[in-house]
VEXTINU-823451 format. One record per residue: residue number from 1; x, y, z of N, C-alpha, C in turn. Coordinates in Angstrom, 1 decimal. Example, Ala and Ser with C-alpha at 12.3 -4.5 7.8 and 13.67 -1.06 7.14 Angstrom:
BEGIN
[1, [13.2, -5.7, 7.8], [12.3, -4.5, 7.8], [13.2, -3.3, 7.8]];
[2, [12.8, -2.2, 7.1], [13.7, -1.1, 7.1], [12.9, 0.0, 7.9]];
This chain:
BEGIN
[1, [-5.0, 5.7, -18.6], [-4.5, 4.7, -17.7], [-5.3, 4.7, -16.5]];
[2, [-5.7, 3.6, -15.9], [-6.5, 3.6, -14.5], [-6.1, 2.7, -13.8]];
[3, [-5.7, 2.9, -12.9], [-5.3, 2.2, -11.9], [-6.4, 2.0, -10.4]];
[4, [-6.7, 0.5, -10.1], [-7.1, 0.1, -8.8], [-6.4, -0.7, -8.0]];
[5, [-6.3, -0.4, -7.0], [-5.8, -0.9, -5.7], [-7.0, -1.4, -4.8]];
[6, [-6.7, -2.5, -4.2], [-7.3, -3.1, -4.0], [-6.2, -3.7, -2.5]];
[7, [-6.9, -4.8, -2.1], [-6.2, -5.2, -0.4], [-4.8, -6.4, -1.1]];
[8, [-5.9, -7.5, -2.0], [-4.6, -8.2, -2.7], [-4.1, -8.0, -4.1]];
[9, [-4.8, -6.8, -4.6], [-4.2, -6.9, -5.8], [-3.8, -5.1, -6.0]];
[10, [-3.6, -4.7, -7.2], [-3.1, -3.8, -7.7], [-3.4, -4.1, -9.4]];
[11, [-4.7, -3.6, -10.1], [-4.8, -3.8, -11.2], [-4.7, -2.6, -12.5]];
[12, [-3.8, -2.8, -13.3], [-3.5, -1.4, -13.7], [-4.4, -1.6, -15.7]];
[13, [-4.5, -0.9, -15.8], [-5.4, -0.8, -17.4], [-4.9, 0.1, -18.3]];
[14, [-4.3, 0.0, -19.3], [-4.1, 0.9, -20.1], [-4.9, 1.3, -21.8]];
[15, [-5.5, 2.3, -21.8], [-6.9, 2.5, -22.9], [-5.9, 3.3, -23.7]];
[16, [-6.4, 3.2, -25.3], [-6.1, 4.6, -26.3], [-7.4, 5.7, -26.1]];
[17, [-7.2, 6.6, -26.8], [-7.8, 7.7, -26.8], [-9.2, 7.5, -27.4]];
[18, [-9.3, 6.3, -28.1], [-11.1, 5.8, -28.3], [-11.5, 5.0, -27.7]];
[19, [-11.1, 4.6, -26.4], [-11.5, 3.9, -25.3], [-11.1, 2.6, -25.4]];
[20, [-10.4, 2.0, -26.4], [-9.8, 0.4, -26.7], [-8.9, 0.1, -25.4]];
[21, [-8.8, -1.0, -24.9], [-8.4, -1.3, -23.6], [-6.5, -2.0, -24.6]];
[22, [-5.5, -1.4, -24.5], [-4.3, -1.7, -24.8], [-3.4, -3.1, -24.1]];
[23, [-3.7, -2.7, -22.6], [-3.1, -3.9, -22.0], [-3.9, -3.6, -20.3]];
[24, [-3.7, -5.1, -19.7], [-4.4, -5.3, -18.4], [-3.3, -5.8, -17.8]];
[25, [-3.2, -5.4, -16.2], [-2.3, -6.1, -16.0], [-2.4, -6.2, -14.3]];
[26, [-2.4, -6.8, -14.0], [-2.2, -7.6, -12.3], [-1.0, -7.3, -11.9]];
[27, [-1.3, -6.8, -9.9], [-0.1, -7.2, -9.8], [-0.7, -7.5, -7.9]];
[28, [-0.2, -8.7, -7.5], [-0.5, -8.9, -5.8], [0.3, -7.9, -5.3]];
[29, [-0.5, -7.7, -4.2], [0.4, -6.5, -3.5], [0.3, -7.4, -2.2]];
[30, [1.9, -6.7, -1.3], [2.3, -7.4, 0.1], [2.0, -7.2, 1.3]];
[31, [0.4, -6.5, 1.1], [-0.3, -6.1, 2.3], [-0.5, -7.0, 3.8]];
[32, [-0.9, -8.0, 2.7], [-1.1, -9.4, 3.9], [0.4, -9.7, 4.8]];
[33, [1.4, -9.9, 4.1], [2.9, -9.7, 4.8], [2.9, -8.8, 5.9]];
[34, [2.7, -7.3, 4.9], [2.9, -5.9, 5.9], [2.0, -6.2, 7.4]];
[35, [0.7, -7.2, 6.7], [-0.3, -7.2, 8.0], [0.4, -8.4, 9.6]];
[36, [0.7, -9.2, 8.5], [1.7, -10.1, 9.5], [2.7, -10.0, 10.6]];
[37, [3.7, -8.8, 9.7], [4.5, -8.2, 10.9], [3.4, -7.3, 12.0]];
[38, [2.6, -6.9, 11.3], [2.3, -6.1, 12.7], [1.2, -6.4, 13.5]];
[39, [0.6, -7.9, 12.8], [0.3, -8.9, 14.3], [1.3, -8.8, 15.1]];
[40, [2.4, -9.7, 14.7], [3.3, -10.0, 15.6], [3.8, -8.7, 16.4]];
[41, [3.8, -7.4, 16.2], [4.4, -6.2, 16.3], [2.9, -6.1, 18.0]];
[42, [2.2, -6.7, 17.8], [0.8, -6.2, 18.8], [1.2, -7.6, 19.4]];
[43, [1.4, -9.0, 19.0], [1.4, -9.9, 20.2], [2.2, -9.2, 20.6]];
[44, [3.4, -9.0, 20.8], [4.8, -8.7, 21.6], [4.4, -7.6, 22.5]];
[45, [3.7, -6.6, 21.9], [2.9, -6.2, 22.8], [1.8, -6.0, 24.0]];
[46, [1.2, -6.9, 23.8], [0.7, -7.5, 24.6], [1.3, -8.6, 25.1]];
[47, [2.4, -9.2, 25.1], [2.7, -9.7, 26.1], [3.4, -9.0, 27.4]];
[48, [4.2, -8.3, 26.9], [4.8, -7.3, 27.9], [3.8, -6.0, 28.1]];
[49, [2.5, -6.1, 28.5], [1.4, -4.5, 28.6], [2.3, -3.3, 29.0]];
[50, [2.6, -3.0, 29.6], [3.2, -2.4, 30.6], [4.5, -2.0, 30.3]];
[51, [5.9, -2.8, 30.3], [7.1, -2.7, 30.4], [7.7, -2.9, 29.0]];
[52, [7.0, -3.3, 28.0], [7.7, -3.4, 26.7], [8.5, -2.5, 26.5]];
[53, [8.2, -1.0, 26.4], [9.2, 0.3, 26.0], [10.2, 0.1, 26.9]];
[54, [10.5, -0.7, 28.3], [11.3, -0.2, 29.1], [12.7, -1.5, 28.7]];
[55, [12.2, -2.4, 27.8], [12.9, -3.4, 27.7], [14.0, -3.8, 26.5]];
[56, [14.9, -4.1, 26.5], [15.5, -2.9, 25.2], [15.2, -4.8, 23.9]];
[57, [15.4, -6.1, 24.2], [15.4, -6.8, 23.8], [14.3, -6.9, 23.1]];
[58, [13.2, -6.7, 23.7], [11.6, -6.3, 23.2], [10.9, -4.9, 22.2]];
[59, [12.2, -3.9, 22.4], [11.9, -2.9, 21.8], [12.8, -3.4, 20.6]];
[60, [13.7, -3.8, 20.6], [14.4, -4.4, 19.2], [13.7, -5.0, 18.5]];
[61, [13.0, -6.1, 18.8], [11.8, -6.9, 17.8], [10.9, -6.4, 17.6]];
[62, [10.3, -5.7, 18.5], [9.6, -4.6, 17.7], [10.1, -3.6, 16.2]];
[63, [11.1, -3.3, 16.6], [11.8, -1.8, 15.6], [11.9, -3.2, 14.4]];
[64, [12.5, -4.2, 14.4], [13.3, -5.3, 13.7], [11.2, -5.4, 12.6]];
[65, [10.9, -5.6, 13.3], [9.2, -6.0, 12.5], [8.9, -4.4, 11.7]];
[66, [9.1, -3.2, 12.3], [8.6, -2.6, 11.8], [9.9, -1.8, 10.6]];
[67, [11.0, -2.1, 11.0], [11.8, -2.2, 9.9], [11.1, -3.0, 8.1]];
[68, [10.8, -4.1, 9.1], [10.3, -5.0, 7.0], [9.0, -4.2, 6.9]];
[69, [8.5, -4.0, 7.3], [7.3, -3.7, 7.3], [8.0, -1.8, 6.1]];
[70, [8.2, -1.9, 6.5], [8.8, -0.3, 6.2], [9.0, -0.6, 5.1]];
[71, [10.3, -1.7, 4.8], [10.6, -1.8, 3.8], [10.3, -2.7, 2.5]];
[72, [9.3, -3.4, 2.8], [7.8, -4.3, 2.0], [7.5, -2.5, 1.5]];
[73, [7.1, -2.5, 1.9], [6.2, -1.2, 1.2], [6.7, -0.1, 0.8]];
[74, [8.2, -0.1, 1.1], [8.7, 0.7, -0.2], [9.2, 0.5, -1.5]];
[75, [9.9, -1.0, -1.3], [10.2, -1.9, -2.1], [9.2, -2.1, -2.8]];
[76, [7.7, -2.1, -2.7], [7.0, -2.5, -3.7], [6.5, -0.9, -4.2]];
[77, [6.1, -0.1, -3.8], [5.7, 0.9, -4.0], [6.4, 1.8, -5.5]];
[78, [7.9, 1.4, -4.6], [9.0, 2.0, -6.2], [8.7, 1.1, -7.1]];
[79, [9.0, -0.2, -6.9], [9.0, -1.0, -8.1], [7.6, -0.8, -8.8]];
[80, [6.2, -0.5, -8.4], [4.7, -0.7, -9.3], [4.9, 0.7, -10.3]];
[81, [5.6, 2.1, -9.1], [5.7, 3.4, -9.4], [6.6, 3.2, -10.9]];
[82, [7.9, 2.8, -10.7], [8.8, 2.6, -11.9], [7.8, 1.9, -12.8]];
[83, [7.3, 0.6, -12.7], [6.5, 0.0, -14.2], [5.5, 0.8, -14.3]];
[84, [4.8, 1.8, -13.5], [3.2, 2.1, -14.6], [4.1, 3.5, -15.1]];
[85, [5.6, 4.4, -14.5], [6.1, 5.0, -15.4], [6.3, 5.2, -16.6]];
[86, [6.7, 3.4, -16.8], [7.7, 3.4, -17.9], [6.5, 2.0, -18.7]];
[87, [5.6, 2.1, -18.6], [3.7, 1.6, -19.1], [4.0, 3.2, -19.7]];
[88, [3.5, 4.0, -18.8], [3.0, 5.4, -19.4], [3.9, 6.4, -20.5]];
[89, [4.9, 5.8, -20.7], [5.9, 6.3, -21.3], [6.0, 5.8, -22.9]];
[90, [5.7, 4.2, -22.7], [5.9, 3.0, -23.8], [4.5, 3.6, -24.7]];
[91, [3.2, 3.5, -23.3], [2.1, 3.8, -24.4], [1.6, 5.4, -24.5]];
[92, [2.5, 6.0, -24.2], [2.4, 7.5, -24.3], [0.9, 8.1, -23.5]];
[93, [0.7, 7.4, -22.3], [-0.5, 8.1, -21.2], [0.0, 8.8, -21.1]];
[94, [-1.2, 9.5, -20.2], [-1.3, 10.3, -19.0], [-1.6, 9.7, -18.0]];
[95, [-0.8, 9.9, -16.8], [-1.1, 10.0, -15.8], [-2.1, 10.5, -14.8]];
[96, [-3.1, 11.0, -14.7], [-3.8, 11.7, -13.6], [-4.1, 11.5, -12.3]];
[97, [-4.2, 12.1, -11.4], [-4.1, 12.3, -9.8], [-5.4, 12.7, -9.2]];
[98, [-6.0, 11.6, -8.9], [-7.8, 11.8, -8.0], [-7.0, 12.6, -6.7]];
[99, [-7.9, 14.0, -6.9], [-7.8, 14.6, -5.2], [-8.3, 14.2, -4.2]];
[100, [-7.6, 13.3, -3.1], [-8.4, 12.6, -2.1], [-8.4, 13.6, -0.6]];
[101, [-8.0, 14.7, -1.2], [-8.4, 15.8, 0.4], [-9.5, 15.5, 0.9]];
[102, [-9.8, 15.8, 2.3], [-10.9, 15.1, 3.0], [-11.7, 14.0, 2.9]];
[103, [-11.3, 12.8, 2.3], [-11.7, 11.7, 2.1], [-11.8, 10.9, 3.5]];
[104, [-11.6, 11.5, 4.3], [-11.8, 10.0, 5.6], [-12.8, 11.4, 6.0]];
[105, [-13.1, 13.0, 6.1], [-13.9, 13.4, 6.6], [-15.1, 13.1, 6.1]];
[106, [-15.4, 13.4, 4.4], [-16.5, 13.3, 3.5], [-17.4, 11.2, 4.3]];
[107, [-15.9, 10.6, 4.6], [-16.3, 9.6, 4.4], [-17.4, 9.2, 6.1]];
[108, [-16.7, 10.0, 7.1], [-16.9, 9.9, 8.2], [-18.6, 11.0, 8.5]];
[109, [-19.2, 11.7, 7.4], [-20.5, 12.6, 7.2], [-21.2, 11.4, 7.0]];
[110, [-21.2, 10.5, 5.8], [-21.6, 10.3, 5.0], [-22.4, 8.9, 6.6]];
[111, [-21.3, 8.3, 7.6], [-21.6, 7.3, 8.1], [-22.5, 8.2, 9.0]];
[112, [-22.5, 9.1, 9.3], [-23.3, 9.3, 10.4], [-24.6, 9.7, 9.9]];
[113, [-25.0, 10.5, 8.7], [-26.5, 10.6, 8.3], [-27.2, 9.4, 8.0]];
C-alpha cells in the first residue's frame, strides 16, 4: 500500500505482492479550508496589532477559527485513517511507516550547500 499526500489531494494505491496495482484511489484533502480560517485568523489580527489578546470579542473569533480549523483536520484525518485501515484489512496489506526524524533538519543542510 502507498500512500501520497499531496496539498489537494491524498492518493492512496494498493499493490499485491507481484507488484499488480489492486485499487487507486483519490481523495481531496481540506487544506485549502484549513488555509482559509487562518487567513482570516491573521486579518483579525492585523487589524487589532497590538490589543487583540486584550479584547475578549476578538479573541473569541479567533479561538472560534481556530476551533474548525482543529476540527477540519481531525475530522478528516480519522475518517482517511479508518478507510486505508479497513483498505488494509479487506486487501490484507501492510502498512509501513517512512521515518521522518530530522527531515526539516536534513532538509534545511541540503538548502544551504
Amino acid at each position: 500500500m502507498a500512500i501520497d499526500l499531496n496539498f489537494d489531494n491524498l492518493t492512496l494505491a494498493v499493490f499485491t505482492l507481484n507488484g499488480r496495482m489492486v485499487k487507486l484511489k483519490r481523495f481531496k484533502t481540506p487544506l485549502r479550508k484549513i488555509l482559509t480560517h487562518r487567513i482570516w485568523i491573521e486579518r483579525i489580527q492585523k487589524r487589532y496589532p497590538k490589543s487583540w489578546r486584550y479584547i475578549k470579542e476578538v479573541r473569541r473569533a479567533i479561538e472560534k477559527h481556530g476551533e474548525r480549523i482543529k476540527n477540519i483536520s481531525w475530522d478528516y484525518s480519522h475518517k482517511v485513517g479508518d478507510l486505508i485501515a479497513n483498505l488494509a484489512l479487506k486487501y490484507s496489506s501492510i502498512i509501513v511507516l517512512e521515518n521522518l526524524d530530522k527531515l526539516r533538519d536534513n532538509a534545511k543542510k541540503n538548502r544551504v550547500q
